[in-house]
C-alpha positions in Angstrom: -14.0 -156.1 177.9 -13.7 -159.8 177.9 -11.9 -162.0 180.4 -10.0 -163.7 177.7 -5.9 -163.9 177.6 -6.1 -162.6 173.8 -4.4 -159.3 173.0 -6.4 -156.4 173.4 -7.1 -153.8 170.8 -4.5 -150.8 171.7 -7.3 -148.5 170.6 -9.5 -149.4 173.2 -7.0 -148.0 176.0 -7.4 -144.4 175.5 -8.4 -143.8 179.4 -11.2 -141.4 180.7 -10.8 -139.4 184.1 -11.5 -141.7 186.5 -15.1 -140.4 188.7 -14.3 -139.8 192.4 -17.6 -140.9 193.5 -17.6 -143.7 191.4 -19.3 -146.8 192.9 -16.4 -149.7 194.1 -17.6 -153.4 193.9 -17.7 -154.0 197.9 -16.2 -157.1 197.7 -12.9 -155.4 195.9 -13.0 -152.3 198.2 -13.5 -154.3 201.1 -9.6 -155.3 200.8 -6.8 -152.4 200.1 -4.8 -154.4 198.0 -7.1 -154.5 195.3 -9.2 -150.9 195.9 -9.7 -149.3 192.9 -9.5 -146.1 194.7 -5.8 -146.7 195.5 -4.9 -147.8 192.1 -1.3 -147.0 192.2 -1.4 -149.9 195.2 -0.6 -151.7 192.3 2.7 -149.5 191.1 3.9 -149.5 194.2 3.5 -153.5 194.3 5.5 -153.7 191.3 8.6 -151.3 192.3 8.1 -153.9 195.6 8.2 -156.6 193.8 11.8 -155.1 191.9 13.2 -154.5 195.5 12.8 -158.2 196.8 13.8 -160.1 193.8 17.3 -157.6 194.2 17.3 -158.9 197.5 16.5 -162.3 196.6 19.4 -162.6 194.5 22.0 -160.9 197.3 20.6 -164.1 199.9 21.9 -166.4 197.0 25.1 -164.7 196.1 26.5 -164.1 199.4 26.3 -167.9 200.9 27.2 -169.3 197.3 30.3 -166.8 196.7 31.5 -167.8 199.8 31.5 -171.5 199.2 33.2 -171.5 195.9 35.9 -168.7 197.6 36.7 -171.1 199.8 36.9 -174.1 197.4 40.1 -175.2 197.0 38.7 -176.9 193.6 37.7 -173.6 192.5 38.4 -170.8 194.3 37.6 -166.7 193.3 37.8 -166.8 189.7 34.5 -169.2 189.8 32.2 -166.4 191.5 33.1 -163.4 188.7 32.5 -166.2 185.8 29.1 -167.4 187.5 27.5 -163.9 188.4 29.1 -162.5 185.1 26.9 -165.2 183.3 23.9 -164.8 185.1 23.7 -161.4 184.6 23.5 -161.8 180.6 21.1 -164.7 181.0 18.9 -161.8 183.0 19.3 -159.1 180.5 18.2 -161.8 177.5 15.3 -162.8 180.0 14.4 -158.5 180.2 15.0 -158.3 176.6 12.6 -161.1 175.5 9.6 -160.5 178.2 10.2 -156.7 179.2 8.5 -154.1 177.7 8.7 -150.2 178.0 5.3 -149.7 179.0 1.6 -151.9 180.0 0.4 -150.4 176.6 3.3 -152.4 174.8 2.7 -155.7 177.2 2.0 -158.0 174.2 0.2 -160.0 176.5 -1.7 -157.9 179.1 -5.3 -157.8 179.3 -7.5 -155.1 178.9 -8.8 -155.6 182.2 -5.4 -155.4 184.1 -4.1 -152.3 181.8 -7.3 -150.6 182.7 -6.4 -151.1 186.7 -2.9 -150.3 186.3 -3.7 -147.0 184.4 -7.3 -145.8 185.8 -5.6 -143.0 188.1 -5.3 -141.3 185.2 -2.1 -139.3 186.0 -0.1 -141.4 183.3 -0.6 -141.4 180.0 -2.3 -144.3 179.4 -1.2 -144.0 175.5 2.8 -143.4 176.1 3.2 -139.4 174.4 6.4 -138.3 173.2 6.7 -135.8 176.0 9.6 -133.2 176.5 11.1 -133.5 179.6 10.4 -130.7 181.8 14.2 -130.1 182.6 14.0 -126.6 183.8 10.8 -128.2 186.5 12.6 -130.7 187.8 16.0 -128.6 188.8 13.8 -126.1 190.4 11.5 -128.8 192.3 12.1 -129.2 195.8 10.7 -132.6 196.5 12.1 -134.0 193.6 15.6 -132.9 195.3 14.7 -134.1 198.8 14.5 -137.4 196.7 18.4 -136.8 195.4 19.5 -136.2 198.5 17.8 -139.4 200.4 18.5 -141.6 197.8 22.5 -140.8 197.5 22.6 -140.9 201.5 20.7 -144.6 200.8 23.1 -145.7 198.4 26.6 -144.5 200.1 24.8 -146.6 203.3 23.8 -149.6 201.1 27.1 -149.8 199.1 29.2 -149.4 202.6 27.2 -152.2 203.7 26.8 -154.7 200.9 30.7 -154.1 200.5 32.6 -153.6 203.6 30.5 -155.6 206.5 32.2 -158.9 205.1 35.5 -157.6 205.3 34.5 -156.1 208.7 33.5 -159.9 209.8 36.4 -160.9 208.3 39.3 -158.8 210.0 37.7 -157.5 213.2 34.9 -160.1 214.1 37.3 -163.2 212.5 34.7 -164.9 210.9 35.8 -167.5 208.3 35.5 -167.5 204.2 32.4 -169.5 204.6 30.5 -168.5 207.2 31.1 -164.9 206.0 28.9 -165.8 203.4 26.4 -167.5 205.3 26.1 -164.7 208.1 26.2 -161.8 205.5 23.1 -162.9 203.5 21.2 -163.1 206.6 20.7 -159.2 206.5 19.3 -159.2 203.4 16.5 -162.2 203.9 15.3 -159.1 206.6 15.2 -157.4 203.9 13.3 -159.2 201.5 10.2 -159.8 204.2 10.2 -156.7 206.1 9.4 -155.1 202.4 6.8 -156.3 202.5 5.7 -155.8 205.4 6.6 -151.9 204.7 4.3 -152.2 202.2 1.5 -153.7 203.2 1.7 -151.4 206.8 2.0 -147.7 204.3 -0.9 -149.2 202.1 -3.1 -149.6 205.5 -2.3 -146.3 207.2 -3.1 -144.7 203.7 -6.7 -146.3 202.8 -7.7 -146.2 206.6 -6.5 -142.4 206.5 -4.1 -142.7 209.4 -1.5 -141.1 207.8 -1.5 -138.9 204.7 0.9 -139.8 201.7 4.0 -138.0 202.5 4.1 -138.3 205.9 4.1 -142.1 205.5 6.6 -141.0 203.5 8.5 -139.3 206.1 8.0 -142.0 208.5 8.8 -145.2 206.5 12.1 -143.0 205.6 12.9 -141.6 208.8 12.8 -145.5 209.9 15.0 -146.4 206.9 17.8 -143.9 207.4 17.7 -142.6 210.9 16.7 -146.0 213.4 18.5 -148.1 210.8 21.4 -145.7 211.3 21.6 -146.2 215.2 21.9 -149.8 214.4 24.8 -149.8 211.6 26.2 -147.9 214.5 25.1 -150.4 217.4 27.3 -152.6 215.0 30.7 -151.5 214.8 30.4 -151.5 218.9 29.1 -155.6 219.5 32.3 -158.2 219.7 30.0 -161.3 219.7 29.4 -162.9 216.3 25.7 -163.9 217.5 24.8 -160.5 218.9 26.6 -158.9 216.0 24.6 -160.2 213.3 21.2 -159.9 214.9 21.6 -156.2 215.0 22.7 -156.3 211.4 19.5 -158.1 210.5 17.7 -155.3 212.0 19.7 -153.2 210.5 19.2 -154.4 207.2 15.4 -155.1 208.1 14.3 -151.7 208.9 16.4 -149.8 205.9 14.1 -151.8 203.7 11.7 -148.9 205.0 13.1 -146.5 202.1 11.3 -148.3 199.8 8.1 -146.9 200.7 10.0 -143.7 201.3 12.1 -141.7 199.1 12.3 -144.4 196.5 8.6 -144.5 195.3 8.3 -141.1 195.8 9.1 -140.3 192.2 5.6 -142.3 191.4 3.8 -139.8 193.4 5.3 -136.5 192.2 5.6 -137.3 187.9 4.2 -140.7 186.7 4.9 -139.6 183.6 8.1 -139.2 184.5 9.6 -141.5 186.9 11.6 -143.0 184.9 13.9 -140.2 184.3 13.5 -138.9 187.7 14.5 -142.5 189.3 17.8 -142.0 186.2 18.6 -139.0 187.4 18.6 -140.2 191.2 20.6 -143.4 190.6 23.0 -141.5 188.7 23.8 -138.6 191.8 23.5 -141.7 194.6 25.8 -144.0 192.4 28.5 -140.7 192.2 28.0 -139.9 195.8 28.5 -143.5 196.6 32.0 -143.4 194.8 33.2 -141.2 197.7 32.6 -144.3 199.9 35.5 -146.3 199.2 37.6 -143.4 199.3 36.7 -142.1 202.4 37.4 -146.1 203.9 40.9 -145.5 202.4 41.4 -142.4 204.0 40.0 -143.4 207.4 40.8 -147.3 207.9 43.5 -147.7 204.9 45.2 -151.2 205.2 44.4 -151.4 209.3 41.6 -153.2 208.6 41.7 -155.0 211.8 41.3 -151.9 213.9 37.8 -151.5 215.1 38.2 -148.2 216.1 38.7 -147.2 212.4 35.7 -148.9 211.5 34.0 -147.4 214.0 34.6 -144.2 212.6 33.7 -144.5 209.5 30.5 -146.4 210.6 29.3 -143.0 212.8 30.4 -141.2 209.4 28.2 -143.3 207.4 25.1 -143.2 209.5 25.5 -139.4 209.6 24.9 -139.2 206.1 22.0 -141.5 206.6 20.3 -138.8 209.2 21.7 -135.7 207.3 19.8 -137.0 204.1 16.4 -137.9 206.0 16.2 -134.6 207.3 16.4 -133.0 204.0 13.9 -135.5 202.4 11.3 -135.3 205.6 11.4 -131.2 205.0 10.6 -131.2 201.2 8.7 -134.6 200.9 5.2 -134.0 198.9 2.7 -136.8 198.3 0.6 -135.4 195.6 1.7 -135.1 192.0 3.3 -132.1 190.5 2.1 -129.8 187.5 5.0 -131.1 185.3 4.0 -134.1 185.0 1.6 -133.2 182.5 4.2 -131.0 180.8 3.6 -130.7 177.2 -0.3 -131.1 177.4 -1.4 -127.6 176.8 0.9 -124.6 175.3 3.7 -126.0 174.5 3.8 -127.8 178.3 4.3 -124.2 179.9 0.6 -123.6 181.2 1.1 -126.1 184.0 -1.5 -125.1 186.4 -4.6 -125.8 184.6 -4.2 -129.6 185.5 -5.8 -131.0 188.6 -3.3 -132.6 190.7 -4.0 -135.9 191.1 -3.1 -137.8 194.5 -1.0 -140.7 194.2 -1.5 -142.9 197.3 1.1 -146.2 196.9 
C-alpha cells in the first residue's frame, strides 16, 4: 500500500487475523502509543480525543456565559442565542466531515484503516449485524457499565449544573467570576485525560496491570476519591480553598474515561455504538432524578449550606454505590456476542476466539 493521500480501493480492506507472533518494527514497538500490538491504543485515543474537545468547549462556555450574563448590553438572552448557534454550526461541521465508519472515511488511507482495524475484532467491512438484544440484557459487564455510567452522569450533571448556583448563593461569588472559577474544573479535566490515558496505556503494555483492573482502578479513582472531594466541597468556606478542591475534583473524575466509559470498546467493538446508546440513555434518565431530588432536599433555601451538604453526601453515594457494582462485574476481554451473526444465525457464539482489547 502506497503512502499517497489518494482514496484507497475499499476492496483491498478485507482484514486477515492479525499473527500474535508477528514481528513489530522496533522503532514503532519501542513506544506504546504507536505499538501495533495495542492497536486499539488508537480507539481509545479517539474516544479521548471526544472527551477533551467536550471539555474544551465547557472552559469556553462557562467564562464567556458569565460575561455576557452580566452585560448590561446584553444580558441572558445572548448566551441561549450563541450556544444555540454553535451547536448547528457543529452538527453541519459532523455532517460534512463525519462518517459512520474508517471504511467510509472518503479520505483515509489504507495505511491508517489498516492500523485502526488490524485487531481484528471489528469488522473491518461494516456487516449488517443483528443486534444481539437477548446477550446484552443478560451480560453482566455490560451492566456494570449501566450502572457506572448513570452514577457518572447524575455526578457530572449535579456538577456542571448546580456548583455555580452553589458559588453563587452560599460561597457569594459574583455573575462573573462565577464563570471564571467554574471553568477552572474542567481545564483539570481536559489535561488530567490525558494523563489517564497515557498512565492506563503504560501499566497495560508494561503488563503492570491487566485490562480490567486498570479499569477498576481508573474508575474507582473517578467515582469514589473524586467523591470524597465533591464532598470535601460542600464543607470549605474559602473561595480559594473551595475551588482547588473542585479542580481536583473535576481532575480525577476525568479517570472514568479510561474506566467504565471505554469499556464498551473492550467487551463488543462491533457493537459499541449501541452499547454506549443504550448507556447514555439509562444515565441521562437516572440523571433526571437529579434535579428533583435538589427540589426535594434544598428547594428555594438555596443559601443553606447544610442542604447542600446533603445532597452533595447523596450525590457522592451514588458515585461509590455505582463503582462497586462496575469494579465487581468489570471484564477486559471481548465477549462472544460481538461476533453475533457470524456463524448459525449468530447463536453458536463460542466458536470465536476472544480477542483482548487492551485501550
Amino acid at each position: 500500500m502506497g503512502a499517497n493521500n489518494s482514496k484507497p480501493k475499499r476492496l483491498s480492506y478485507i482484514m486477515p487475523d492479525p499473527e500474535p507472533e508477528e514481528e513489530i518494527d522496533e522503532e514503532l514497538s519501542s513506544d506504546p502509543a504507536v505499538n501495533f500490538n495495542q492497536p486499539t491504543v488508537n480507539k481509545f485515543l479517539d474516544e479521548m480525543r471526544k472527551e477533551i474537545r467536550s471539555q474544551f468547549g465547557t472552559v469556553l462556555a462557562f467564562p464567556l456565559s458569565g460575561l455576557l450574563a452580566g452585560s448590561p448590553a446584553l444580558g441572558w438572552p445572548t448566551t441561549f442565542w450563541l450556544w444555540g448557534v454553535v451547536s448547528f454550526i457543529c452538527l453541519g461541521l459532523l455532517a460534512w466531515l463525519g462518517a459512520a465508519s474508517p471504511y467510509d472515511h472518503p479520505s483515509l488511507r489504507a495505511e491508517e484503516f489498516t492500523y485502526i482495524m488490524s485487531d481484528g475484532n471489528a469488522d473491518a467491512v461494516p456487516k449488517k449485524r443483528k443486534v444481539p438484544w437477548r446477550h446484552i440484557l443478560k451480560s453482566k459487564p455490560m451492566w456494570g457499565v449501566i450502572v457506572s455510567h448513570a452514577g457518572s452522569a447524575m455526578a457530572y450533571l449535579f456538577v456542571l449544573m448546580q456548583i455555580p448556583i452553589y458559588m453563587s448563593k452560599v460561597l457569594g461569588v459574583g455573575i462573573k467570576k462565577n464563570g471564571v472559577y467554574s471553568s477552572l474544573p474542567y481545564i483539570a479535566m481536559y489535561f488530567s485525560a490525558l494523563l489517564f490515558g497515557y498512565l492506563a496505556d503504560m501499566c497495560v503494555t508494561k503488563n503492570i496491570m491487566s485490562i480490567a483492573n486498570v479499569r477498576r482502578v481508573a474508575n474507582t479513582i473517578g467515582m469514589v476519591v473524586s467523591g470524597a472531594f465533591l464532598v470535601g466541597f460542600c464543607f470549605v468556606n474559602s473561595m480559594l480553598p473551595a475551588v482547588i478542591v473542585l479542580v481536583l475534583c473535576l481532575g480525577l473524575h476525568s479517570g472514568v474515561h479510561v474506566g467504565f466509559h471505554i469499556n464498551t470498546l473492550d467487551l463488543a467493538p462491533n457493537f459499541s455504538g449501541i452499547l454506549m446508546s443504550i448507556g447514555n440513555m439509562i444515565a441521562n434518565l437516572s440523571s433526571l432524578l437529579v434535579p428533583v431530588m435538589i427540589s426535594n432536599v434544598v428547594g428555594d433555601d438555596t443559601g443553606n449550606q447544610h442542604k447542600w451538604q446533603i445532597m452533595f453526601i447523596v450525590i457522592a453515594s451514588i458515585q461509590v454505590i455505582a463503582n462497586v457494582v462496575f469494579v465487581i462485574f468489570v471484564k477486559g476481554d471481548v465477549q462472544p456476542w460481538n461476533f453475533y451473526g457470524d456463524d448459525d444465525n449468530g447463536e453458536n457464539l463460542n466458536s470465536h476466539k476472544k480477542k483482548s482489547v487492551v485501550i
